[in-house]
C-alpha positions as a Markdown table, in Angstrom:
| # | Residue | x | y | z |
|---|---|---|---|---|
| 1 | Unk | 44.8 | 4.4 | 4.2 |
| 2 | Unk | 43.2 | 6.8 | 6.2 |
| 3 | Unk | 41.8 | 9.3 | 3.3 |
| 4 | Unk | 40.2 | 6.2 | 1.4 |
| 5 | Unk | 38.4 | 5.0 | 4.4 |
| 6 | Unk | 37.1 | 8.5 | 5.5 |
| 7 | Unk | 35.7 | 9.1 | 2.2 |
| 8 | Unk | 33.7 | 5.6 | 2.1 |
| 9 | Unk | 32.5 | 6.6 | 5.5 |
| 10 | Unk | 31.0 | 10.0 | 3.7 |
| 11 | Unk | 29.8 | 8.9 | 0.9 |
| 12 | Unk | 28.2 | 5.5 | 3.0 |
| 13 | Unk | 26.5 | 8.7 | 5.2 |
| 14 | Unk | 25.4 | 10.8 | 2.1 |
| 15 | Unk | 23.2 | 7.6 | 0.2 |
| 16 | Unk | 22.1 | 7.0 | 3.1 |
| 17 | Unk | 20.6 | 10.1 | 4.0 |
| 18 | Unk | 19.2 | 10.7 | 1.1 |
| 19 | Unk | 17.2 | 7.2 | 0.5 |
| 20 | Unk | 16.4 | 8.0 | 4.3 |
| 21 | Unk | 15.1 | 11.1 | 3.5 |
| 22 | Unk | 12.7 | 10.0 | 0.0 |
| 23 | Unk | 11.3 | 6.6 | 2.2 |
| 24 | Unk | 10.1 | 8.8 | 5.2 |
| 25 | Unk | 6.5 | 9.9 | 5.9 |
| 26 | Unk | 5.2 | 13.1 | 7.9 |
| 27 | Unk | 3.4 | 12.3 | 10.9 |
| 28 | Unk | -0.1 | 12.4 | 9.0 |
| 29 | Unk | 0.8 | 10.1 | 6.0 |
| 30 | Unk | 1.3 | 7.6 | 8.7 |
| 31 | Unk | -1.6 | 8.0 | 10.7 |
| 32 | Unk | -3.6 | 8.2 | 7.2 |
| 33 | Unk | -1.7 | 4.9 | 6.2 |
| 34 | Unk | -2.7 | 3.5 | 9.6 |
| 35 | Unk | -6.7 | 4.4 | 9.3 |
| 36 | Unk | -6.9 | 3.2 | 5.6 |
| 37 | Unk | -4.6 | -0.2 | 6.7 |
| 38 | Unk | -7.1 | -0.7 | 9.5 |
| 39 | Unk | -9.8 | -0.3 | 7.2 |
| 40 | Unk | -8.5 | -2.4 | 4.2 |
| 41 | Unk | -7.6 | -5.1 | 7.1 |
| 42 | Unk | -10.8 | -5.4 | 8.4 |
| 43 | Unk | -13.0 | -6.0 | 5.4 |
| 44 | Unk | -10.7 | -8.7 | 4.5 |
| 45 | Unk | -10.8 | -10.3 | 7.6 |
| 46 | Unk | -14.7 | -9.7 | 7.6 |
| 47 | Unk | -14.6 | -11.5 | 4.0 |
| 48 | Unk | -12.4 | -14.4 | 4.8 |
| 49 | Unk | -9.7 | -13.2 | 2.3 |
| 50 | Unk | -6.7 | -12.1 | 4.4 |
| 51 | Unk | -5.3 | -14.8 | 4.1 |
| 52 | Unk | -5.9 | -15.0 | 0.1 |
| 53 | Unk | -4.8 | -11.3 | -0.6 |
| 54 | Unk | -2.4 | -8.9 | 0.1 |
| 55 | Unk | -2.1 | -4.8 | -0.7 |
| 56 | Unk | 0.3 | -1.8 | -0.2 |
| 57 | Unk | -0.7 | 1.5 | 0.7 |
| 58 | Unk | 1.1 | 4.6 | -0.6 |
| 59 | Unk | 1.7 | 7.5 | 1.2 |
| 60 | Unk | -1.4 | 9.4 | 0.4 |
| 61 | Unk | -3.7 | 6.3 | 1.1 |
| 62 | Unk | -4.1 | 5.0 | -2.7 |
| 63 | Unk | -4.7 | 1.0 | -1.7 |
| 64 | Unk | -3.6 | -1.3 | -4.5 |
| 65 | Unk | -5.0 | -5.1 | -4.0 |
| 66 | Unk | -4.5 | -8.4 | -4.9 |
| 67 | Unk | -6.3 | -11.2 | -4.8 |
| 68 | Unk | -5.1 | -14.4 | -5.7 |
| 69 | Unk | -6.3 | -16.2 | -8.5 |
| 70 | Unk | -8.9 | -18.8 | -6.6 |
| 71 | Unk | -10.9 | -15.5 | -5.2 |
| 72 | Unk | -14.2 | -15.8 | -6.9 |
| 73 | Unk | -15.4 | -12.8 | -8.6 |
| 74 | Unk | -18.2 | -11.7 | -6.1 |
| 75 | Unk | -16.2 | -12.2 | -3.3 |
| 76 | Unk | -13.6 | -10.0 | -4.9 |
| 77 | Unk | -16.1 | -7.3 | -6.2 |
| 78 | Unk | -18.1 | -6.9 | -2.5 |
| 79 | Unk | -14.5 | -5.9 | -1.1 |
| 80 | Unk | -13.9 | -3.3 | -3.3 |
| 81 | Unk | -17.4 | -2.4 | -3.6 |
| 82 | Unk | -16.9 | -2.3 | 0.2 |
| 83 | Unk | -13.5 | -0.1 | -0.1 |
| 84 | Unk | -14.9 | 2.3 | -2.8 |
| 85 | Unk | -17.7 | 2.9 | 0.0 |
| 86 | Unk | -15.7 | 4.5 | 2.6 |
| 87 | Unk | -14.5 | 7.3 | 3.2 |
| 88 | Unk | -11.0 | 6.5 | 4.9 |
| 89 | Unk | -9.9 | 4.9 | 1.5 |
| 90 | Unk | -9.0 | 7.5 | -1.1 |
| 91 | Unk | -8.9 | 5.6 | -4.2 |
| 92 | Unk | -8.0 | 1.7 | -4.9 |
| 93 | Unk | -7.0 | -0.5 | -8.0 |
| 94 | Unk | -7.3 | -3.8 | -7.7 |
| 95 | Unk | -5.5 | -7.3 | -9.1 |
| 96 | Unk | -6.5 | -10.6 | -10.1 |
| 97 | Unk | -3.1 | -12.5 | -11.7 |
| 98 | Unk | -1.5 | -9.7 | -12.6 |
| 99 | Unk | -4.2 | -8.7 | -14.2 |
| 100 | Unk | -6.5 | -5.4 | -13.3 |
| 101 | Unk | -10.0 | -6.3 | -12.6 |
| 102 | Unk | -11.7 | -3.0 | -11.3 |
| 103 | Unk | -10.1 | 0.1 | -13.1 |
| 104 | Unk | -9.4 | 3.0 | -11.2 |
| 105 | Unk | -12.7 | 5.2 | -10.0 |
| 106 | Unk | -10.1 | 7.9 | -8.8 |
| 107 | Unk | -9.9 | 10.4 | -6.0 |
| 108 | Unk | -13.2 | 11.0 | -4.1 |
């Protein structure tokens, strides 16, 4: 009884660890993730679409969007022209219904 349960207890420890390990961030991706989060919340705020959008930010800044399918076009293309424009946001892609609707300008 005592063998099984010892080596469910190791193996539980060893998974573990190891997602552990691959989900954690170095002390600058999160402070990087902070700035560009801070940035990406704030022009949505500023736009009246935080409510109407939501995005994830990868370790290295990379913001992918989406808006939701009643976002009108210019108010959707004056964010990320407002993204694109500074310098705290690396590179963005941006969603409409599961659909791309700005391509990918890349790394500055």
């Amino acid at each position: 009884m005592m063998k099984p349960m010892l080596f469910g207890i190791a193996f539980c420890a060893i998974v573990a660890g190891g997602c552990a390990d691959q989900q954690s961030l170095t002390q600058e991706e999160l402070q990087n993730q902070s700035r560009v989060d801070a940035v990406v919340s704030g022009v949505l705020f500023e736009n009246e679409l935080d409510e109407v959008t939501s995005y994830n930010i990868r370790k290295d800044g990379f913001v992918v969007i989406r808006f939701a399918p009643s976002v009108p076009s210019e108010k959707y293309n004056q964010v990320v022209d407002q993204l694109r424009s500074d310098d705290d946001v690396p590179g963005l892609r941006a969603e409409q219904g599961g659909k791309e609707i700005c391509p990918v300008n890349g790394y500055r």
